[in-house]
N, C-alpha and C positions, 0 to 999 in steps of 0.2 A: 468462785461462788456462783456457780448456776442454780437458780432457781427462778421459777416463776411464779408468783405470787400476785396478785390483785393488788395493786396502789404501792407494791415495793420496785425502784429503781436503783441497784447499787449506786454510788458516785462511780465515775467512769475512773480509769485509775490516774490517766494523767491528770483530771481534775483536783484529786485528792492529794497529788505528788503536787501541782500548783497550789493546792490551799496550805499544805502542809509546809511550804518553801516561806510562805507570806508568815508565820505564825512560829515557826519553826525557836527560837529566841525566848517563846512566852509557854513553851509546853513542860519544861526541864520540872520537876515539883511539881506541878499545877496537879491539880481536884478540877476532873472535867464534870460537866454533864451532858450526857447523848440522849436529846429527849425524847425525840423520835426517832428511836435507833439503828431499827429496820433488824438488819443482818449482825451491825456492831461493827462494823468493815471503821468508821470513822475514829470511833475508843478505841479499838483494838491499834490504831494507827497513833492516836495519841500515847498511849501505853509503852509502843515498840520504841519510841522516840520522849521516853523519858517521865509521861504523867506515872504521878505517885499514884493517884485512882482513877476511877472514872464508874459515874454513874448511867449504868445504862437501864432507857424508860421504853416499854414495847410493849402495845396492848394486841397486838392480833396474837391469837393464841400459836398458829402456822408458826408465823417469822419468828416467835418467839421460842420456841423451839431451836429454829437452825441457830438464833442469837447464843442461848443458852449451849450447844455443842460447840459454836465460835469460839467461846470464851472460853471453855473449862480448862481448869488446870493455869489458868493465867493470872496472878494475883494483882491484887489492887480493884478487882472486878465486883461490884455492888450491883443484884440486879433488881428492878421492878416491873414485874408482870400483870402493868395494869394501865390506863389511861393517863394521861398526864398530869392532868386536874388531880386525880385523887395522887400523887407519885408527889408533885409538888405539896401537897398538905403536908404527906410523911416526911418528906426533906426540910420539914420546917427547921431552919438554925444550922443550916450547912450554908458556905460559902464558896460558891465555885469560883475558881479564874478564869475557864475556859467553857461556855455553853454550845452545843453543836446544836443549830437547829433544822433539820432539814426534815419538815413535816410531808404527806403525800401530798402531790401536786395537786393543783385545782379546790385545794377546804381552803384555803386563805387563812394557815391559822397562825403565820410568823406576829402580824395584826395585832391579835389579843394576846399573842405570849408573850410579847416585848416588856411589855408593864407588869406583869405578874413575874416575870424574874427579877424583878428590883429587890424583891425580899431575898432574893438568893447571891445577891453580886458586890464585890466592893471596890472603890474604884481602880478604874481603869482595867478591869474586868474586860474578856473579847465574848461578843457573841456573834459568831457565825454564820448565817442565815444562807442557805441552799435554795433558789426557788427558779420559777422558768414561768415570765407572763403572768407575773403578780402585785400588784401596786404596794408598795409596802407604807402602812403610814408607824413611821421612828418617831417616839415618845422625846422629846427634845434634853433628857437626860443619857444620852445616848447620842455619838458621835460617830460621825463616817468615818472609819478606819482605814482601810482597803476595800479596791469591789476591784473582781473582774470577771468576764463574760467570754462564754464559752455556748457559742451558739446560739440554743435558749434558754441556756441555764445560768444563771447569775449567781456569785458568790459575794455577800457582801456580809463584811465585818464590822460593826460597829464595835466603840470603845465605850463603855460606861462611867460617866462622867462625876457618879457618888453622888 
């Protein structure tokens, strides 16, 4: 997937082959969500390894594009081509088990999503979190699951605690 796009970084693949090894157990069935989805590279990975859906969320109209050719023809695949905030209203009453959150570097928005996925999670629910050089503050309903570090990119999974 080459492209270059303003504020989209794919995950690098062995990052993706190690997140997917850590998680690999909790994907088989699971209803993902890909909230900042980018390209779709991380669903499309849950998908190949077993998730029953996955919801992919992409507001730049660009990426959402090559998102939308990523997919097609892939079932299990729900998209929304719009900001998050509004993506999350429409999702109201679905429950994921698997959230991917890997928003563009440097907006700090792991922060304020953490809490706003409670309406969407039940426990012991995984949320994901993709970031590099970001303070993160975890809503105490939410537990350190796994993290590992990969230069400057941190992967860190929190377990939902219901």
């Amino acid at each position: 997937m080459g492209f270059d796009i303003a504020g989209t970084r794919p995950t690098m693949d062995r990052v993706k082959e190690s997140l997917f090894a850590m998680i690999q157990n909790r994907i088989k069935d699971a209803t993902v969500l890909d909230l900042f989805a980018g390209s779709g590279s991380l669903g499309i990975e849950a998908l190949s390894n077993g998730a029953q859906e996955v919801y992919f969320v992409e507001y730049g109209s660009q990426i959402y594009e090559i998102l939308k050719k990523n997919v097609s023809g892939i079932e299990g695949v729900k998209l929304y081509p719009m900001d998050y905030q509004a993506a999350l209203k429409k999702m109201r009453g679905i429950t994921f088990d698997i959230v991917f959150l890997d928003p563009p570097y440097l907006e700090n928005l792991i922060t304020p999503v953490l809490p706003q996925l409670e309406f969407f999670l039940k426990k012991d629910s995984l949320v994901v979190c993709e970031f590099e050089n970001e303070k993160i503050e975890v809503p105490s309903s939410y537990q350190l699951w796994k993290e590992k570090k990969y230069g400057e990119k941190h992967i860190s999974i929190y377990r939902y605690l219901g």
